[in-house]
C-alpha positions as CSV (number, residue, x, y, z in Angstrom):
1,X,-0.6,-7.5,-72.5
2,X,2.3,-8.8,-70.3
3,X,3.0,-5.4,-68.9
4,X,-1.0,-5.2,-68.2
5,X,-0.6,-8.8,-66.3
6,X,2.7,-7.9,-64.8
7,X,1.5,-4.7,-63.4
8,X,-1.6,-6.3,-61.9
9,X,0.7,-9.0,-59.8
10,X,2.7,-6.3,-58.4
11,X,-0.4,-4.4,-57.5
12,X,-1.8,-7.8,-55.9
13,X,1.3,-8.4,-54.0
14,X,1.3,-4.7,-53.0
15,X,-2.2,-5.3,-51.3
16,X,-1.1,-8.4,-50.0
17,X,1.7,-7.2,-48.1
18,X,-0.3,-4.1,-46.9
19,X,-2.7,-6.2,-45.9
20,X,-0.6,-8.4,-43.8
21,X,1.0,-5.3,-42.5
22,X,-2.4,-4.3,-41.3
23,X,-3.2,-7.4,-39.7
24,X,0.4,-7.4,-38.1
25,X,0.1,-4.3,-37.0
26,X,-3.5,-4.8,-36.0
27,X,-2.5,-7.8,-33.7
28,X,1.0,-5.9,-32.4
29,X,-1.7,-3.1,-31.3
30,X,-4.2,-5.5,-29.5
31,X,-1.3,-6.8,-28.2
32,X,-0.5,-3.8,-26.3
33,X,-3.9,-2.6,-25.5
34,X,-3.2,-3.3,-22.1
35,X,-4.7,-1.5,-18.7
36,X,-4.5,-2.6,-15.3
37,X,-5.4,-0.9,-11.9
38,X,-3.2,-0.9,-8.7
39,X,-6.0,-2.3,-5.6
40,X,-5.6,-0.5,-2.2
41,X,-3.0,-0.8,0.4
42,X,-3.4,-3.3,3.5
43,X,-2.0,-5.4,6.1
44,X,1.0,-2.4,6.7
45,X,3.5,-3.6,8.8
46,X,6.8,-2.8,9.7
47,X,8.3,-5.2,7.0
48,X,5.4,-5.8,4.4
49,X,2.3,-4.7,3.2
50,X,-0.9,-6.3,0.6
51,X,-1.8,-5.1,-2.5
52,X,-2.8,-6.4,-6.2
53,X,-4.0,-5.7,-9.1
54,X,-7.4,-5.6,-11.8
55,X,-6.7,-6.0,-15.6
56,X,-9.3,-3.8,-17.0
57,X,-8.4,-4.3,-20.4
58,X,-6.6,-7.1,-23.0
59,X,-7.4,-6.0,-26.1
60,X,-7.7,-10.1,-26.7
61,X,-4.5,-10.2,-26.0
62,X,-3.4,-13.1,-23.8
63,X,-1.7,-12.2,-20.3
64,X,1.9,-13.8,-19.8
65,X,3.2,-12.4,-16.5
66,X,1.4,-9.4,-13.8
67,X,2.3,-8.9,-10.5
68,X,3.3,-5.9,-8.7
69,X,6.5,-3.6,-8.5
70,X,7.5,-1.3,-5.8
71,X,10.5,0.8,-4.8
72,X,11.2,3.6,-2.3
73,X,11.7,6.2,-5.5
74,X,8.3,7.2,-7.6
75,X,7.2,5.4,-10.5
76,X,9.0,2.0,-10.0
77,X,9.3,-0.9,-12.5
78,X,9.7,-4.3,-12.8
79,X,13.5,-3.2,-12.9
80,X,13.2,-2.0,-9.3
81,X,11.3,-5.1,-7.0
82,X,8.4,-7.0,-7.9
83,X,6.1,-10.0,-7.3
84,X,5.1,-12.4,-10.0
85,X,1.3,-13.6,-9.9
86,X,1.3,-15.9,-12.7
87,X,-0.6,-15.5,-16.1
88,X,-4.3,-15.1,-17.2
89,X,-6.5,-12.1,-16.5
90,X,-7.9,-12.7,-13.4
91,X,-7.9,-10.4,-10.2
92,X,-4.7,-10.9,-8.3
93,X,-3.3,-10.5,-4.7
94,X,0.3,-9.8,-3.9
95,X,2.3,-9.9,-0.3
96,X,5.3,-7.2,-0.6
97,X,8.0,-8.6,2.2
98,X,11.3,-7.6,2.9
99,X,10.7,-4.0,3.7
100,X,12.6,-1.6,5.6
101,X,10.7,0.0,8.8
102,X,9.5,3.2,9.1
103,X,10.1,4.3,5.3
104,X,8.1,5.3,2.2
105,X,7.4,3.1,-0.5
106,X,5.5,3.6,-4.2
107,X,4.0,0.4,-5.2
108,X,2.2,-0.6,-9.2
109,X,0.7,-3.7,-10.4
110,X,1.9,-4.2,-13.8
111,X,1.0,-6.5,-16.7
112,X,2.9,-7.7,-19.8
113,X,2.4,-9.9,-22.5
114,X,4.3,-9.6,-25.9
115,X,3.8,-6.6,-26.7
116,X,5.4,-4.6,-23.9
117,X,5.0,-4.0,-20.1
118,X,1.7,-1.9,-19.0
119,X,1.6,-0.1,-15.6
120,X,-1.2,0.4,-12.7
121,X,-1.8,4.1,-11.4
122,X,1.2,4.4,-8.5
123,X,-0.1,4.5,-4.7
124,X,2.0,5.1,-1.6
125,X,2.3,3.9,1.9
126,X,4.8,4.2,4.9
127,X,6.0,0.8,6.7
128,X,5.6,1.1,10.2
129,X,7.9,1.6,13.1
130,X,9.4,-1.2,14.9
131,X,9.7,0.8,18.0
132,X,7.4,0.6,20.4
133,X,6.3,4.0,21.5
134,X,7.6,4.2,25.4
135,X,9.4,1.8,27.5
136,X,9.3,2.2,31.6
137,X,13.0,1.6,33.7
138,X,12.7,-0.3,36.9
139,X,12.1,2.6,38.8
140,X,8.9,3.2,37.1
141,X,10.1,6.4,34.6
142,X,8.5,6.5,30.9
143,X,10.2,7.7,28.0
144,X,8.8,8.1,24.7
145,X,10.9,6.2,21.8
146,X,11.9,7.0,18.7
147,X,13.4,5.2,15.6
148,X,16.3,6.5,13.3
149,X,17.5,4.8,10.6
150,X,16.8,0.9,11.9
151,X,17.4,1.9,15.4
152,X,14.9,2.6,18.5
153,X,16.2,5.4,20.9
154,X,15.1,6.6,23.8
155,X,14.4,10.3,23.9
156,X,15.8,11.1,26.7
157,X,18.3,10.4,29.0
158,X,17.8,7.8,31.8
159,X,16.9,8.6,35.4
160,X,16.8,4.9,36.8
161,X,17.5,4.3,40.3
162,X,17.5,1.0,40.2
163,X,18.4,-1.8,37.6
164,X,16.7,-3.8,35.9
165,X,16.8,-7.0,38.2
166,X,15.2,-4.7,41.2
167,X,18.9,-3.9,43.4
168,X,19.4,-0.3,43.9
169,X,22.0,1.5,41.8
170,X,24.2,3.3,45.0
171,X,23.5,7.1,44.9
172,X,27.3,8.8,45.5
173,X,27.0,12.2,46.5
174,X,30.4,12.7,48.2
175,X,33.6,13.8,46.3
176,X,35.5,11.6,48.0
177,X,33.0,8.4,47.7
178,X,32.7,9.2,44.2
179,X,36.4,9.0,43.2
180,X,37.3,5.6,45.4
181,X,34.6,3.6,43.7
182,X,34.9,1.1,41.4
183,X,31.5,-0.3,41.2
184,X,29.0,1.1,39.8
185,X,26.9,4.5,41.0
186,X,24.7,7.4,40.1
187,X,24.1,11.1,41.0
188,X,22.4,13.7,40.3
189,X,23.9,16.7,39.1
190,X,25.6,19.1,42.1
191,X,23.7,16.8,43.8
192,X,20.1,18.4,42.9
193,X,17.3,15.7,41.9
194,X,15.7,19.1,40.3
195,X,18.9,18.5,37.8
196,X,18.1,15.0,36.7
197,X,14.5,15.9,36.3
198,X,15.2,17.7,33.0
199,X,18.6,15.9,32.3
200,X,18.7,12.6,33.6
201,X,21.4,10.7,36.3
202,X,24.9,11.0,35.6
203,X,26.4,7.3,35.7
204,X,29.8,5.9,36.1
205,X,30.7,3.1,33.6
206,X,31.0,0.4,36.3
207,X,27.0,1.0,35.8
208,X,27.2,0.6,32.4
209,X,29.2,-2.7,32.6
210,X,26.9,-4.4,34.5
211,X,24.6,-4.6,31.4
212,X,22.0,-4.5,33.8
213,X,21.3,-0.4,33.8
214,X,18.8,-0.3,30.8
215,X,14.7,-1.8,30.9
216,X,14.2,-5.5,29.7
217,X,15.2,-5.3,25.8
218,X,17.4,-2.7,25.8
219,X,20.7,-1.4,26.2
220,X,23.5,0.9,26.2
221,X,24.8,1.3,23.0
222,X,27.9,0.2,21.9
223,X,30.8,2.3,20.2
224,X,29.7,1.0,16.8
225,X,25.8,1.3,17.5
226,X,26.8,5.3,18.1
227,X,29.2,5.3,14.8
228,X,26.0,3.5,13.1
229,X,23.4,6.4,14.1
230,X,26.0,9.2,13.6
231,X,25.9,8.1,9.7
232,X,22.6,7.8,9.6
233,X,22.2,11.6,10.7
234,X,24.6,12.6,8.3
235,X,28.1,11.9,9.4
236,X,30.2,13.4,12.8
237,X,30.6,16.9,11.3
238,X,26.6,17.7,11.6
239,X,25.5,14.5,13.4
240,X,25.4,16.9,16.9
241,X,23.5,19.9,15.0
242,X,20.7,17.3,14.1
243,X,20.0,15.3,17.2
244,X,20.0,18.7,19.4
245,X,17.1,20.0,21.2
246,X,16.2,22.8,19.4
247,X,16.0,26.5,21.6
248,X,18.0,27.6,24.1
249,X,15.6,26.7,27.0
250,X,18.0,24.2,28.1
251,X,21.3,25.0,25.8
252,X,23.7,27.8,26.6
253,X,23.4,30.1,23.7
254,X,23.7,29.9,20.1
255,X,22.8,26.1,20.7
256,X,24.8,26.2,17.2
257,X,22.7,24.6,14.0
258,X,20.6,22.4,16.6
259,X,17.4,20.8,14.4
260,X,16.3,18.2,16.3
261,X,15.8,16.4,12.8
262,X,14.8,13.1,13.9
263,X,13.0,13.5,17.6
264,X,16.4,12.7,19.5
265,X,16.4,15.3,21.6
266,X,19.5,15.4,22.8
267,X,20.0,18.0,26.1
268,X,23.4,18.8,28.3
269,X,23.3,17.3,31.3
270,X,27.4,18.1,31.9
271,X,29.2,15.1,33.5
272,X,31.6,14.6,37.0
273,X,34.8,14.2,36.8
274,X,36.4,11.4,38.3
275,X,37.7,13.2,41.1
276,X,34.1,14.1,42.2
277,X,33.8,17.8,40.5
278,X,30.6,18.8,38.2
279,X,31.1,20.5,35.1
280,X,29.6,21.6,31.9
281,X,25.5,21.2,32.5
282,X,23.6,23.4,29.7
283,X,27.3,23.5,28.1
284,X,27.5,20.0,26.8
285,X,26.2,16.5,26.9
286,X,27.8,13.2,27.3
287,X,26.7,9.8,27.0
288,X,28.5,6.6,27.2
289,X,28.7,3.6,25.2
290,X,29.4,0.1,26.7
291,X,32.5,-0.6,24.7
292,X,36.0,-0.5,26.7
293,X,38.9,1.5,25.7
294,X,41.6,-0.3,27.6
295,X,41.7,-0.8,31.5
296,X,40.0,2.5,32.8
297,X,38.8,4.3,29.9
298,X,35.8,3.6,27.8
299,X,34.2,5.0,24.3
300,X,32.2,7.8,24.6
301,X,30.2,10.9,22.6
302,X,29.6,14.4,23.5
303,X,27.7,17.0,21.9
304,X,28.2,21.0,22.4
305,X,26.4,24.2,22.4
306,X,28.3,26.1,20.1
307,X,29.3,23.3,17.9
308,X,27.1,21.2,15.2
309,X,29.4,18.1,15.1
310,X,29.7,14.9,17.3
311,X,32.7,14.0,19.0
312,X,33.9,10.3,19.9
313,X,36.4,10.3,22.6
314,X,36.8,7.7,25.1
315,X,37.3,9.0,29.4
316,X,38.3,7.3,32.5
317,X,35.1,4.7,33.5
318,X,35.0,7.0,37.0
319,X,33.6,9.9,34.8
320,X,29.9,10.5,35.1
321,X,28.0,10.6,31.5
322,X,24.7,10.6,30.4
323,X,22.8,7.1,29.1
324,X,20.5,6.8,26.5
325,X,19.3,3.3,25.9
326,X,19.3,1.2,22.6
327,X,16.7,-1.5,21.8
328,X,18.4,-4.8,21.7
């Protein structure tokens, strides 16, 4: 009789503890019954965008946190970046700041409560450029603009006549005019406007000092703005090979690994020596920065046709170079 009675407890509290399994297990699985949608895309800018989020399903399950996560990989998490929206299963609107410009990001609402972390379906979008698309020099030339990295370049190099307050910019066509100067002057390659038409002016760096060559807004770059887009590109060894114009329509043949990856377009207008002589037009291109290098020298870069690197060197400030502007 007492084996009869114990064996019936055991099987009670056998029951008993499958049934509060059940039930735990039960609530552990509403708990995670958990489904929420990622809404649209909007408001895209340059440094933040609008989206949210629908909780389609709870299971009964209260809502502690949702919100949205985003990063510039696939399938981010609330590990990556995220918003917080509160709790509660209502619709919910989320502002995603702090972007980069011009770069792709994967954005998912998300819910949690105790049981776990539920996802939205992932959407995409690209923050837009904070470049402008052109800018116009004082003497009324356009050139179209492009951004690298966090950097707006012009895609071509200048032909300005005239600075930006208005004064001419003297046009130094003799040798000997040329190497006396110390203030600053342009010319056109040999001399031929037809030159500077496909490859810009050639400027001394008394020009460039007077922080007064480029449009409203911009300017020349500096040594470290150069050093800054030459990572970007890939570092000095291929940096040359991927802002190249692509073709030999204006290169000397091979043009050596010239891509063009990233619309800078860069073309050989040669330079002048500071004794007056022209050299080096289809051969190479040279472009000044604004930062000294003692006295009479100052930083420079020069790209060339049967190379793929970049090289940083500095030459006297009587040289003519190339100038590409920088947005301030």
């Amino acid at each position: 009789m007492k084996q009869i009675k114990k064996f019936h407890i055991s099987l009670f509290r056998l029951i008993l503890l499958c049934l509060i399994i059940f039930i735990s297990c039960k609530k552990e699985d509403e708990e995670k019954v958990l489904k929420v949608t990622t809404a649209s895309i909007s408001n895209i800018t340059d440094m933040s965008a609008v989206s949210g989020g629908k909780i389609t399903q709870t299971g009964g399950a209260s809502v502690s946190s949702k919100g949205l996560c985003w990063s510039t990989s696939q399938n981010p998490t609330i590990a990556n970046n995220k918003t917080t929206n509160g709790e509660g299963i209502s619709d919910f609107t989320s502002q995603i700041t702090g972007l980069i410009s011009n770069t792709m990001y994967y954005v998912r609402a998300y819910v949690a409560n105790s049981g776990g972390t539920e996802y939205g379906n992932q959407l995409s979008f690209k923050t837009l450029s904070k470049c402008p698309s052109s800018i116009t020099d004082a003497s009324g030339n356009t050139y179209e603009v492009v951004q690298i990295g966090q950097q707006c370049w012009m895609t071509s190099n200048l032909k300005t006549t005239k600075y930006r307050n208005g004064n001419d910019i003297p046009n130094l066509t003799g040798v000997s005019q040329w190497s006396s100067t110390s203030f600053g002057a342009y010319c056109d390659y040999e001399n031929s406007v037809s030159n500077s038409e496909t490859y810009g002016k050639l400027y001394n760096w008394y020009a460039v000092e007077t922080e007064n060559i480029c449009p409203e807004g911009w300017r020349v770059p500096s040594d470290e703005d150069w050093n800054t887009l030459t990572e970007v590109v890939g570092g000095s060894n291929i940096a040359g090979g991927k802002l190249k114009e692509t073709g030999t329509s204006h290169w000397i043949t091979p043009n050596s690994n010239a891509t063009d990856d990233y619309g800078f377009t860069a073309l050989p207008g040669g330079m002048r020596y500071d004794q007056g002589d022209f050299n080096n037009i289809r051969y190479l291109g040279y472009w000044w920065s604004s930062t000294n290098n003692f006295s009479t020298k100052a930083w420079m870069r020069s790209i060339n046709y049967n190379q793929s690197n970049i090289t940083r060197s500095s030459n006297e400030k009587k040289y003519g170079h190339s100038v590409r502007c920088l947005k301030d």
